[in-house]
C-alpha positions in Angstrom: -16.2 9.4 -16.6 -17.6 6.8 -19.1 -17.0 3.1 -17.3 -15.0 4.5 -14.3 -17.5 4.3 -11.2 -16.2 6.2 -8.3 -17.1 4.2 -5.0 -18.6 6.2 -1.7 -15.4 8.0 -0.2 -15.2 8.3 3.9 -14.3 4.9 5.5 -15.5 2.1 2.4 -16.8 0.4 4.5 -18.4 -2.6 2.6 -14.6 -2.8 1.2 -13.4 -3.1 4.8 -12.6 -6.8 6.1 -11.6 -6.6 10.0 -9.7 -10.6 10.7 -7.9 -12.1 12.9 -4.9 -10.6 14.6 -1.5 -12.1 14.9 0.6 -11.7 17.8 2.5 -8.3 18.2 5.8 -7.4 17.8 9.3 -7.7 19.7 9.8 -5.8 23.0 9.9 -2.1 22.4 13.1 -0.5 21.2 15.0 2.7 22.9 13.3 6.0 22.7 14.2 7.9 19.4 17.0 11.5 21.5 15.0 13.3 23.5 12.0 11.5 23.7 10.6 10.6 27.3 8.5 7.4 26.2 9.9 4.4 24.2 9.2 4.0 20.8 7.6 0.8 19.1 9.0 -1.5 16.7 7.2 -1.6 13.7 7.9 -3.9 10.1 6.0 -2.7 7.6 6.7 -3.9 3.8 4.9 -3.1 0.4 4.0 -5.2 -2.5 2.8 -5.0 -5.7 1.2 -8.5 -6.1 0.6 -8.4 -9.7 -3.4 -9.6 -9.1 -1.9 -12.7 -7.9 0.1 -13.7 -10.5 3.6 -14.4 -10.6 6.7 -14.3 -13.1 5.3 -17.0 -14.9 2.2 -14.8 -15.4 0.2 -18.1 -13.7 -2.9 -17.1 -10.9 -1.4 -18.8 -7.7 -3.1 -16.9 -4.7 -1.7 -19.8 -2.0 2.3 -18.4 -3.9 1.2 -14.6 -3.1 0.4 -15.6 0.4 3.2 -17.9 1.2 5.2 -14.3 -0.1 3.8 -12.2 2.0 4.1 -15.0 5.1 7.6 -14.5 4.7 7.6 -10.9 5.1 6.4 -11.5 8.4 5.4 -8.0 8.6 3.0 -6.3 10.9 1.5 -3.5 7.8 1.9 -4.4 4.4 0.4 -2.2 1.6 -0.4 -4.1 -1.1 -1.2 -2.6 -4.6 -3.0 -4.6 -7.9 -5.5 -6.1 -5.9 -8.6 -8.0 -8.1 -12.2 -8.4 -6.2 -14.3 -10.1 -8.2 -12.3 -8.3 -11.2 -12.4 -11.1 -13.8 -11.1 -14.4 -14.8 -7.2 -13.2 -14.8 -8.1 -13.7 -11.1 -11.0 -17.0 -11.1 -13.2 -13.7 -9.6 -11.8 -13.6 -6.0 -11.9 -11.4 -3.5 -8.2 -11.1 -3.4 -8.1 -8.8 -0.3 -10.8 -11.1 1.5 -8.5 -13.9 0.8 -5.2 -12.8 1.3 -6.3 -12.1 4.8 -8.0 -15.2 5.8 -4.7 -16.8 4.8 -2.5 -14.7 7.1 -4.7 -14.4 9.7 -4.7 -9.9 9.5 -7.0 -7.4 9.3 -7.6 -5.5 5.5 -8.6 -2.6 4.2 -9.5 -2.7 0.5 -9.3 0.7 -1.0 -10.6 0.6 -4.7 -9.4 2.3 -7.5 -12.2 1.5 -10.1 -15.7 0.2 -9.3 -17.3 -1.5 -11.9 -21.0 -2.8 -12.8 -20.8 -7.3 -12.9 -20.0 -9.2 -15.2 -23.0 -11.0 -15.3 -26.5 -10.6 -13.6 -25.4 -12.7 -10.9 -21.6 -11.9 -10.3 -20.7 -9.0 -7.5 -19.2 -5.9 -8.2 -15.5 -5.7 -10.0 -13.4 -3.8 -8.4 -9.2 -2.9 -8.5 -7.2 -1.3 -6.2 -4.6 -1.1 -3.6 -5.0 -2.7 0.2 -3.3 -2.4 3.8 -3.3 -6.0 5.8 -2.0 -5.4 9.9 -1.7 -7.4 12.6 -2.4 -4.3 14.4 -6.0 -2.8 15.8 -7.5 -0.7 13.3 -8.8 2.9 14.6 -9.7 4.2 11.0 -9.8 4.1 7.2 -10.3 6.1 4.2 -10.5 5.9 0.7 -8.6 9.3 -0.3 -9.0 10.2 -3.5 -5.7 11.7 -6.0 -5.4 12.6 -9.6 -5.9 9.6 -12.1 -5.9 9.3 -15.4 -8.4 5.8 -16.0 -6.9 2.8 -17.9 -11.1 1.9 -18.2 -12.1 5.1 -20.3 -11.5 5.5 -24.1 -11.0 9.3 -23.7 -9.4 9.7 -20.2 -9.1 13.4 -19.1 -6.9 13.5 -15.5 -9.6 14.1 -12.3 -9.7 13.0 -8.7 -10.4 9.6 -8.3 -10.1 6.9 -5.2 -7.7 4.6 -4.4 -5.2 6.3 -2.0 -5.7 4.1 1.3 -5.1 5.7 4.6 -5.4 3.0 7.6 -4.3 4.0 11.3 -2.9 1.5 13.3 -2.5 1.3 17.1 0.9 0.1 17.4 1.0 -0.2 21.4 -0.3 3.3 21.9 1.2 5.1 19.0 -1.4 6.0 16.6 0.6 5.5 13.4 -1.6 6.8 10.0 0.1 3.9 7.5 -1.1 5.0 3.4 -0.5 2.6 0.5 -0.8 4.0 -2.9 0.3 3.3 -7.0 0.7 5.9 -8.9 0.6 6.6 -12.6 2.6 4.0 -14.9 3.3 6.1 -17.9 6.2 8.0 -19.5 4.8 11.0 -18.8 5.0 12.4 -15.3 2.6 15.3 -15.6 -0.3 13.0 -13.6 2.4 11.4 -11.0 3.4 15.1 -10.1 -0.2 15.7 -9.5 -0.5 12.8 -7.3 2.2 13.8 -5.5 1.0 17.0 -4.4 -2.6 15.4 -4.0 -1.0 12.7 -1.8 1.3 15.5 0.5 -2.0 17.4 0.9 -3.4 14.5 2.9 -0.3 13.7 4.7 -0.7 17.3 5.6 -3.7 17.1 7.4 -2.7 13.8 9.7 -0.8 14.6 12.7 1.3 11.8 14.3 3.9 9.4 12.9 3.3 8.5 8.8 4.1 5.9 6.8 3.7 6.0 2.8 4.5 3.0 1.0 3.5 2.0 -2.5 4.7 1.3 -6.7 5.3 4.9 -7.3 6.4 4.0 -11.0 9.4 6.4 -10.5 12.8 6.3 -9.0 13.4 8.4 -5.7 15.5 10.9 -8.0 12.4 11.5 -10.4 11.7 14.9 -10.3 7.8 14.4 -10.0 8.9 12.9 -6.7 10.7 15.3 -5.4 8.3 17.3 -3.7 7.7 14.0 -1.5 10.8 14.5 0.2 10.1 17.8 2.1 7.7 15.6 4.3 8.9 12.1 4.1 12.5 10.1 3.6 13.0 7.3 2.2 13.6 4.2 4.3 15.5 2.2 2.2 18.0 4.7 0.1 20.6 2.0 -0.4 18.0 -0.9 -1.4 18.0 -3.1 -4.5 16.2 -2.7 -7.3 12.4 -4.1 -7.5 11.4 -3.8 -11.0 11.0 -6.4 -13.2 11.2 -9.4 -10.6 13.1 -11.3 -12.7 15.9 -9.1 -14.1 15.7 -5.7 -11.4 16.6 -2.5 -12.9 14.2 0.0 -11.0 13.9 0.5 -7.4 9.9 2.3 -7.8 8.2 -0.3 -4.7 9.3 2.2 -1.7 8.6 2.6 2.0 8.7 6.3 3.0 8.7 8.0 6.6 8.0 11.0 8.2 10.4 12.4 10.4 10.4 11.1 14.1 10.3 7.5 13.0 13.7 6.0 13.1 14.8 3.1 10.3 16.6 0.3 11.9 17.1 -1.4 8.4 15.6 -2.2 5.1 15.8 -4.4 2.2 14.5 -5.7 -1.1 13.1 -9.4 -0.7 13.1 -12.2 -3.5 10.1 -14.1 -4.7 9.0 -15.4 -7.6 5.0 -14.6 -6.6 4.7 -11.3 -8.6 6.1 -9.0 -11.5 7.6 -6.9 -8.9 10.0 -7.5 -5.3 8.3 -6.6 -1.8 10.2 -4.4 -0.1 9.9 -4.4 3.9 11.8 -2.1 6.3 11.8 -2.2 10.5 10.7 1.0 12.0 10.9 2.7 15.5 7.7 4.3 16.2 7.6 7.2 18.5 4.8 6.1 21.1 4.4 10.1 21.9 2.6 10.1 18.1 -1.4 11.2 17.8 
């Protein structure tokens, strides 16, 4: 597709940034009924950090980190993330950045891949990311139906920019995805990406955890194939869209069954367009 540059698929790995990792988590909870071994906490959150800028629509990376500090979560999926996209964003490498500042391991996942601006500038890419505090075992750059924002004449066709990053969460193997789906009215492309995204989740074994902007409500009907394979985590949480005045809850953390929710709820911050959302887990260790 004119101007949309699909980037290599399988693990991306010149998008991949491996930092740092923070201490762990609390002491292991109870065993989900059942279950011989114990299962593992686990707080994971998602973010839609708005390319780093906040309500006031002013670039402040050092706000969007002191936001996601305060998550203190072990996985966060972040989506709008600028590399090198332009000057919304002075031209950082958000991802790069982000985790330097909280000390976590990354994986970029991009959406679009774009040629410089300049003869001397790097590639500009978009997309969604995963940081963890957890060792990484793999990642992948799935891709789902899009329809591009960077094309005149978009047509809907697979495209990347579905992250799939597994974690070692103290011997569970836990596959953690973060994606964004489509923004407009029409749902015909989310419903596509729903059934693009189940047909990944299909093929992972072990405990799953989706989390994203899916740019719908839980009752949405495009979303309700979804449920069949995950729940969400947070059915009683606030709204998380627009930051300033909520009226939609469409940042969610979803589960597959065999992971137990010990609570859940929507944060405020001033660092972005939208609220994180973060949610403590019980991770069966048995997963692989």
């Amino acid at each position: 597709m004119p101007g949309f540059r699909r980037p290599a698929r399988a693990t991306a790995v010149l998008a991949t940034v491996l930092l740092a990792v923070a201490a762990p988590a609390t002491a292991a909870a109870a065993g989900a009924p059942g279950s011989r071994a114990p299962a593992v906490p686990l707080r994971v959150a998602t973010y839609n950090i708005h390319a780093g800028a906040g309500q006031d629509q002013v670039f402040d990376l050092d706000r969007t980190a002191a936001a996601l500090r305060a998550l203190d979560a072990d996985v966060i999926g972040l989506q709008e993330v600028d590399v090198h996209w332009g000057a919304r964003s002075e031209f950082a490498d958000e991802a790069r950045a982000l985790a330097e500042k909280l000390r976590m391991r990354v994986f970029f996942a991009p959406i679009y891949d774009l040629d410089p601006a300049g003869p001397d500038g790097e590639r500009r890419q978009y997309g969604v990311a995963v940081l963890s505090r957890h060792r990484v075992l793999h990642v992948e750059n799935h891709e789902i139906t899009r329809l591009s924002t960077q094309s005149p004449d978009p047509v809907p066709a697979p495209a990347p920019g579905f992250a799939e990053v597994v974690v070692d969460v103290r011997g569970a193997r836990v596959h953690v995805y973060s994606t964004h789906l489509d923004h407009r009215a029409d749902p015909s492309v989310r419903s596509a990406q729903v059934a693009d995204m189940l047909a990944v989740l299909s093929a992972d074994h072990g405990p799953k955890v989706l989390v994203g902007d899916f740019n719908a409500e839980p009752g949405a009907p495009e979303l309700a194939p979804l449920w069949q394979a995950v729940r969400d985590a947070a059915p009683h949480g606030g709204a998380t869209y627009p930051a300033a005045a909520p009226v939609k809850r469409i940042d969610l953390v979803t589960v597959s069954p065999g992971i137990r929710v010990r609570g859940a709820r929507t944060m405020v911050t001033e660092a972005s367009d939208h609220l994180p959302v973060v949610a403590e887990l019980r991770v069966p260790r048995r997963g692989r």
